[in-house]
N, C-alpha and C positions, 0 to 999 in steps of 0.2 A: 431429816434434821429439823429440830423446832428452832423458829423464828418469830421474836419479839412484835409480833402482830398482830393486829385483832381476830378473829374466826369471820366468815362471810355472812354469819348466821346472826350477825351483831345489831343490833339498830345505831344509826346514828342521823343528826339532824339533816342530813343532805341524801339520803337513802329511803327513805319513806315519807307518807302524807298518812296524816291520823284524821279518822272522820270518827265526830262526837254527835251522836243519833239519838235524839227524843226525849234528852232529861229535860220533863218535862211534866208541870205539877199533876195532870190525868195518871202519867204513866207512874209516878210515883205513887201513888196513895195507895194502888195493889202492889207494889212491889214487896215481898217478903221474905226474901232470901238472902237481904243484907240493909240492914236498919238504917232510915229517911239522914241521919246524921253521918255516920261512918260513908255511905254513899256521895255526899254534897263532898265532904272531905277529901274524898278520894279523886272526884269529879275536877275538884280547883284542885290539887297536886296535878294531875297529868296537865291540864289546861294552861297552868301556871308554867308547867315544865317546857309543851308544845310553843309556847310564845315566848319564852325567853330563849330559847335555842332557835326562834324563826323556821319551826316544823309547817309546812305547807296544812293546812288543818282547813277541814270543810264545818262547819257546822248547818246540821238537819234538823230540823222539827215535822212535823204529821198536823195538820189539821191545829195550825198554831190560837189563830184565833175563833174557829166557831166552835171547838170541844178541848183540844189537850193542853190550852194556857202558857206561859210561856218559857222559856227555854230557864235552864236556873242560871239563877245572876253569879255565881260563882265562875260560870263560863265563861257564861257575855262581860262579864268586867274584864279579863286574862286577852280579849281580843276587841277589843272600842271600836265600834264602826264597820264590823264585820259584815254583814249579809248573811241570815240565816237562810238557807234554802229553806221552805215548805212544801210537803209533798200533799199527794192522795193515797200513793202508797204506800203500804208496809215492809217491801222490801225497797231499800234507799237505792239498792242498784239498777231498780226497773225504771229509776225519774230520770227524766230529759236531763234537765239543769244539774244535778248532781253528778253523772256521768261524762256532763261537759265540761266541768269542772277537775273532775280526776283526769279527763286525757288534757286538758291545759296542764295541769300540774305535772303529769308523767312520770312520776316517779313507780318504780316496781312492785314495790312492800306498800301494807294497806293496813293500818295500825287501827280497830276497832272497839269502840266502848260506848255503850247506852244502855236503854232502856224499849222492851224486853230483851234478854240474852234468846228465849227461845222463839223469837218472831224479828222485831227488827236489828239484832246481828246477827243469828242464825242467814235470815237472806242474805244479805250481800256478803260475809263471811263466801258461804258454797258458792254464788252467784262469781264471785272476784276470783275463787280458786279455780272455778271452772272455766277461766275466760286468762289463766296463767299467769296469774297474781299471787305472791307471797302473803298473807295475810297472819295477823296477829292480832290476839283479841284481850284487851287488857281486861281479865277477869273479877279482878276486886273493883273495877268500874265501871259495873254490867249490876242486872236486877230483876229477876222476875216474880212470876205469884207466891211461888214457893221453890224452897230449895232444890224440891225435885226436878224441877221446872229447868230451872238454872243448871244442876250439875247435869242432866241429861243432853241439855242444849250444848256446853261446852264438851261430851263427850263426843256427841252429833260433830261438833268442829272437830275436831283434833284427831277425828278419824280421816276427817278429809281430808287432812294435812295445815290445818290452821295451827300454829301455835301461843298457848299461855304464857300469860306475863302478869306484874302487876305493878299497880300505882307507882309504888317507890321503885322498883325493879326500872321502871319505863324513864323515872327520872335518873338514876344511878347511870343505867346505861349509856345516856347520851352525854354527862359530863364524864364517865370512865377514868377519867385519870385527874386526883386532886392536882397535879400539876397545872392545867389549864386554868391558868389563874384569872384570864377574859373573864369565864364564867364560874368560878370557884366561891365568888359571895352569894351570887345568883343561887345558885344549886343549895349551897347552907343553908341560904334565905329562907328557901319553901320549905325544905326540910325541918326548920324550926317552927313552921307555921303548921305544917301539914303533915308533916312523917311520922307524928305520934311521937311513942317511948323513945325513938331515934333523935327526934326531935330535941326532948327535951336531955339526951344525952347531953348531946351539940349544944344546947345552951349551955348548960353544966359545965363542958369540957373548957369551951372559952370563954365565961365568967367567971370560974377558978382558978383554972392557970396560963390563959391564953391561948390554948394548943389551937395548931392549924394544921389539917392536913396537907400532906405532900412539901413539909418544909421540915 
């Protein structure tokens, strides 16, 4: 019999920690498999979405101040006063500090996006499935040399059993039901700012004629 309840397979804010890994202006300048603008954008959608639903979120950087510069302000503004971890590594799940930080956190699910898709989330993507971690990799907020680059890397994941998602998808999810009215401005908010076409739907719909959903 079907029953009015989510699927186990769902994300929601009390069920996973999202770790944002290296956007970071080095790693950007070769990225070419999804353009410097559409990237930052997508980058503050999830960010924006992680801190308003209070998602447990790590943030990583590589060699912040003698090579790859600093993390993008799109980020760091979505979390004031955070602590970026910095490593020596390129796989974020070989650092001390980073790993001390997921088993504080403890949560199952391991919600991943940066900069490369096929070096720094390829590693701890496999690194986190092979240690019996759910893992999820938000792919329109991932980037590397080239497209070949990128769709190899995510096919590399999702063999292993990591699953695709993306920006809006990650945010959608976790307000899933217009009725939650706590977070119902919240959720429109970014959407108008960051969701694109959707976006400017949502403005349209309630500067025309009011509409709200779930009412």
């Amino acid at each position: 019999m079907a029953a009015p309840v989510p699927g186990k397979g769902l994300l929601d804010p009390r069920n996973h920690m999202l770790i944002l890994i290296d956007f970071q202006s080095q790693m950007s300048f070769a990225t070419k498999s999804i353009d410097a603008v559409t990237l930052r954008n997508n980058a503050a959608l999830v960010s924006e979405a992680a801190a308003g639903f209070s998602v447990p979120t790590i943030l990583t950087t590589v060699a912040e101040k003698s090579f790859s510069g600093p993390m993008f302000e799109e980020i760091t503004r979505a979390f004031p006063g955070q602590t970026l971890l910095d490593r020596t590594s390129m796989n974020t799940w070989e650092d001390v500090a980073v790993i001390e930080e997921v088993n504080r956190i403890g949560a199952p699910r391991v919600v991943l996006a940066g900069l490369w898709t096929s070096v720094c989330i390829v590693g701890p993507a496999l690194s986190a499935i092979d240690q019996g971690f759910e893992v999820y990799v938000i792919a329109d907020a991932c980037g590397d040399v080239s497209e070949e680059a990128h769709e190899r890397a995510m096919e590399r994941m999702i063999q292993a059993g990591a699953r695709p998602i993306t920006s809006l998808q990650y945010l959608l999810e976790l307000q899933r039901d217009w009725a939650r009215g706590e977070t119902y401005d919240m959720t429109t908010g970014i959407a108008k700012r960051f969701g694109g076409a959707y976006g400017l739907g949502i403005i349209y719909a309630k500067t025309m004629f009011g509409a709200s959903e779930g009412h």
